[in-house]
C-alpha positions as CSV (number, residue, x, y, z in Angstrom):
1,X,0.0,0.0,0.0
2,X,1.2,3.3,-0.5
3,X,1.4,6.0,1.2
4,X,0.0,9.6,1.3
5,X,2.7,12.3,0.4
6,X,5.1,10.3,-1.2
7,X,7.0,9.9,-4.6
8,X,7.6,6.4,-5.8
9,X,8.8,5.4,-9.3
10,X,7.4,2.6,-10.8
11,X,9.2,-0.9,-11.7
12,X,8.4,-2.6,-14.0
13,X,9.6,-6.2,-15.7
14,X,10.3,-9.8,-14.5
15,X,7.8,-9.8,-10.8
16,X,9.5,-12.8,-8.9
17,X,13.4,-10.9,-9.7
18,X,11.3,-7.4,-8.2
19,X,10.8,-9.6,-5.0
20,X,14.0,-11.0,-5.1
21,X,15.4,-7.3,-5.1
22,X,12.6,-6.4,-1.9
23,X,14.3,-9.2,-0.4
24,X,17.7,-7.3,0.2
25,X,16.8,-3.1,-0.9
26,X,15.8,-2.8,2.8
27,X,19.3,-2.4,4.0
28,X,20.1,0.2,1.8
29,X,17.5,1.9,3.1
30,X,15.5,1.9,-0.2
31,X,11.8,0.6,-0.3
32,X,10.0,-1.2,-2.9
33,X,6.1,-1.6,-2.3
34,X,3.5,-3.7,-4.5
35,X,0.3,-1.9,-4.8
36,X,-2.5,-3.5,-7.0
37,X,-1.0,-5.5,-9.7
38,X,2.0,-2.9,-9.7
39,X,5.4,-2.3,-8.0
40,X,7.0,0.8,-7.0
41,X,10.9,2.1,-6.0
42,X,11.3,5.0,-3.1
43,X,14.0,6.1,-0.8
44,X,13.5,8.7,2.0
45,X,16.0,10.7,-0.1
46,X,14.1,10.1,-3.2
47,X,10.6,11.7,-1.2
48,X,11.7,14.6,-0.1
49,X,12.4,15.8,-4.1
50,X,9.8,17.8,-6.0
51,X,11.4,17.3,-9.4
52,X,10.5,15.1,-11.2
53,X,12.9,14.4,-13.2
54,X,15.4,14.5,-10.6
55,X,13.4,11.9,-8.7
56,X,13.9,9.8,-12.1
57,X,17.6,10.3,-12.1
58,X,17.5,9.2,-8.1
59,X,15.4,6.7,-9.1
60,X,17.5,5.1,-11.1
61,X,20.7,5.6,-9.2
62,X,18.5,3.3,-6.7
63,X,17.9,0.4,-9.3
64,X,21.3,0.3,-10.5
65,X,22.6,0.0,-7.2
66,X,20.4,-3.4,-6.8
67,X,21.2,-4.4,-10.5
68,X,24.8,-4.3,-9.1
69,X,24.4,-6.0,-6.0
70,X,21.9,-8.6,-8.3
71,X,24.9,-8.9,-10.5
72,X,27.3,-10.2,-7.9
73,X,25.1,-12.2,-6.0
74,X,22.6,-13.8,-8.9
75,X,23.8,-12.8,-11.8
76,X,21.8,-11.0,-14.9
77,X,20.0,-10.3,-16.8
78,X,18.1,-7.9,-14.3
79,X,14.5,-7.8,-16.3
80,X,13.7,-4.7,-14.2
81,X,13.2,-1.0,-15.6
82,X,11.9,2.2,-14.2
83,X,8.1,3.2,-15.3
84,X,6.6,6.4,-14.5
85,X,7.0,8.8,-11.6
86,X,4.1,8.3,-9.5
87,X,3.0,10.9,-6.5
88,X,0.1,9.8,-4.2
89,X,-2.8,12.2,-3.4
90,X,-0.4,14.9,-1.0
91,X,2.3,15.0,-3.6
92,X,0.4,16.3,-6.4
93,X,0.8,19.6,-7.8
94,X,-1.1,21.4,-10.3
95,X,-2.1,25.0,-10.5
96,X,-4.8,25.1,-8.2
97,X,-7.5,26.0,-10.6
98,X,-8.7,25.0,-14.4
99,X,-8.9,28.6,-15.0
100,X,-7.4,29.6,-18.4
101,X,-6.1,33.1,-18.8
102,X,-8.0,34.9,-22.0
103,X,-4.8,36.4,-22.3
104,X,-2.5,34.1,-22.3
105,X,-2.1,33.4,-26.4
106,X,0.3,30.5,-27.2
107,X,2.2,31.5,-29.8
108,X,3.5,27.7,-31.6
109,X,6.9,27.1,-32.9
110,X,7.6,27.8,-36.6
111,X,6.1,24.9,-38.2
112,X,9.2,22.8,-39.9
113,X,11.1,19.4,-40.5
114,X,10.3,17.6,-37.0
115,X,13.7,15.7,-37.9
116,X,15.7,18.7,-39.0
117,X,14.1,21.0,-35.6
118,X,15.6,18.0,-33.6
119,X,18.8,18.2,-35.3
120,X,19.2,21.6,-34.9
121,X,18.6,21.2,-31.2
122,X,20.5,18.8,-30.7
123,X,23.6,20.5,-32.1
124,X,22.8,23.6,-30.0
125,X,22.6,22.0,-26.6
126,X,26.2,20.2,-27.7
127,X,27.6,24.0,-27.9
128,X,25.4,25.7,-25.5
129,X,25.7,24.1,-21.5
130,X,22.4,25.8,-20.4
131,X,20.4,24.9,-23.2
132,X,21.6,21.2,-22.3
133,X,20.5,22.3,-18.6
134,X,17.5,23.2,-19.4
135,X,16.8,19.9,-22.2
136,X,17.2,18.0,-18.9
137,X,14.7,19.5,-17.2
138,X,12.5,18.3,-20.2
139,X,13.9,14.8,-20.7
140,X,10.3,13.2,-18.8
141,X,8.0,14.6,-21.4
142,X,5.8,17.2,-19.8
143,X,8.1,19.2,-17.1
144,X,6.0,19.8,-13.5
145,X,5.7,23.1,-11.7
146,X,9.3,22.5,-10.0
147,X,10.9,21.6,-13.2
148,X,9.4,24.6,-15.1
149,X,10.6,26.8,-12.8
150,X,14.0,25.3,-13.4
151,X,13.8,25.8,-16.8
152,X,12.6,29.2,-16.3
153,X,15.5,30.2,-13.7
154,X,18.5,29.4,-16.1
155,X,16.9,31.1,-18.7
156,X,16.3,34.4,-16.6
157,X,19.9,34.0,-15.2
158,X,21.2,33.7,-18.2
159,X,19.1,36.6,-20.1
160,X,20.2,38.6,-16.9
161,X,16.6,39.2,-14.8
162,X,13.0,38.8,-15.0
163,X,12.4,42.0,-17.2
164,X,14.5,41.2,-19.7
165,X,13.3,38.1,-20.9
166,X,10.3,40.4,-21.5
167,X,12.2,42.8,-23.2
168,X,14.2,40.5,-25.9
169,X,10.1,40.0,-27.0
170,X,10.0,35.9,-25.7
171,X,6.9,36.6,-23.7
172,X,3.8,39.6,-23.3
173,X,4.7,41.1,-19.9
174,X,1.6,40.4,-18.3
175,X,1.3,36.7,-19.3
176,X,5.2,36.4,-17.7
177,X,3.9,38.0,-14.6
178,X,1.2,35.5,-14.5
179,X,3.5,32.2,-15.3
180,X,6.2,33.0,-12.9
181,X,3.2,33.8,-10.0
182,X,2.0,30.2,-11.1
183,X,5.3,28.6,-11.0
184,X,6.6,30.7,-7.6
185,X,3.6,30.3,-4.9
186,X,3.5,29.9,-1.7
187,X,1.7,26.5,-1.9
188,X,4.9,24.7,-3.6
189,X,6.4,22.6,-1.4
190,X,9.7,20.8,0.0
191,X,12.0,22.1,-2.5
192,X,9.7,24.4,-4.5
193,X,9.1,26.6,-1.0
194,X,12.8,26.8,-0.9
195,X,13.4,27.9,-4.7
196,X,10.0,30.1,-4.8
197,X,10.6,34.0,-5.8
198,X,8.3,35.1,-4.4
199,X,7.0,33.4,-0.8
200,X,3.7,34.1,0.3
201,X,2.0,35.5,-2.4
202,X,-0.5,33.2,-4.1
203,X,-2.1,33.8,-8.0
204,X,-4.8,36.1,-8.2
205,X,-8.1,33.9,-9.1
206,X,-7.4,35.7,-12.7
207,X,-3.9,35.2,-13.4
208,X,-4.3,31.0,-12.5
209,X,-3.1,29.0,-15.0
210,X,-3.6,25.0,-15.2
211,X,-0.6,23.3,-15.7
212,X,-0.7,22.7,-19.6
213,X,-0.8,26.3,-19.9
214,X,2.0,26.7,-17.9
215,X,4.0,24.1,-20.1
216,X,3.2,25.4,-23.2
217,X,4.1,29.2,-22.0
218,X,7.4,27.8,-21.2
219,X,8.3,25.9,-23.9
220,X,7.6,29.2,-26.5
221,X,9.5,30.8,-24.3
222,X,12.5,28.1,-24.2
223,X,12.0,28.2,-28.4
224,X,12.2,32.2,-28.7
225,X,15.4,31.7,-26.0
226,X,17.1,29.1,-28.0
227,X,16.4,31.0,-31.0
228,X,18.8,33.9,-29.8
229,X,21.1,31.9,-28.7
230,X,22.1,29.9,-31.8
């Protein structure tokens, strides 16, 4: 069973290796749980993140640590990968309303070669460290608040502040003020609280975006950035 305010990642593959692993993870203080039909990793470490995709790189520090110990005791192959990152109930994180800003227009990416966008990208982040920083923040799909804000911060750091990401034309001022009171509120927790801008100020009801929103916004703004930069 698992339990309220917690972040487990999901295993997935061969079941009776998954027990074998349960057998010993214990004493490395790591946890692995069966819940329905399914079977999850944690660590108290691995909790107390709010990234996501940092919980997937702890997550898989954890399994390779009992692939190694499988290797020299049983022998592979393991049969065992990580699955999704999972958050019970307390963990989850969204906005706090469905809300869309009438403001907020998405403007999309140049419509292009898929293959030749990637490749372009993909030779960027080799020459550019922070747009490598921020891919990783990406690397699960669809960032969450923490992970957008991550995104966000090394691209403010590295335009030099808040206003001038506005001014280099990335974003409407307004709809910035709105995303970085979304991702900076005081209702983040663990590691969010820590990293917020601004604690104790919430969203106003009208500047609330839902999450999507919030990862669209971010992405244009991650396009317009990497734009300038190669």
């Amino acid at each position: 069973m698992l339990n309220t305010d917690s972040m487990y990642i999901e295993l997935k593959g061969d079941s009776g290796r998954i027990e074998q692993y349960k057998e010993f993870a214990g004493e490395g203080n790591i946890e692995i749980v069966k819940d329905a039909q399914s079977y999850y990793i944690t660590s108290p470490e691995l909790q107390a993140m709010s990234s996501d995709v940092e919980s997937y790189k702890k997550g898989q520090e954890l399994l390779d640590l009992l692939h190694g110990i499988s290797a020299v005791i049983y022998g592979g192959p393991f049969g065992i990968s990580l699955g999704t990152v999972n958050r019970t109930p307390g963990m989850q994180r969204g906005s706090g309303s469905s809300f869309i800003s009438a403001r907020a227009t998405i403007v999309k990416a140049p419509s292009e070669d898929l293959s030749l966008a990637a490749k372009n990208l993909i030779s960027a982040a080799k020459n550019v460290p922070v747009i490598l920083e921020c891919l990783r923040y990406f690397c699960l799909g669809h960032p969450s608040i923490f992970d957008m804000y991550k995104i966000y911060e090394i691209i403010r750091t590295d335009c030099g502040g808040h206003d001038e990401v506005h001014k280099r034309g990335y974003i409407d001022k307004t709809i910035l003020n709105d995303l970085c009171s979304n991702i900076n509120h005081s209702k983040l927790q663990g590691e969010q609280a820590r990293h917020a801008r601004m604690p104790g100020r919430d969203p106003k009801p009208e500047s609330y975006m839902p999450i999507e929103e919030m990862q669209r916004t971010v992405i244009m703004i991650f396009n317009k950035w990497v734009n300038d930069k190669v």
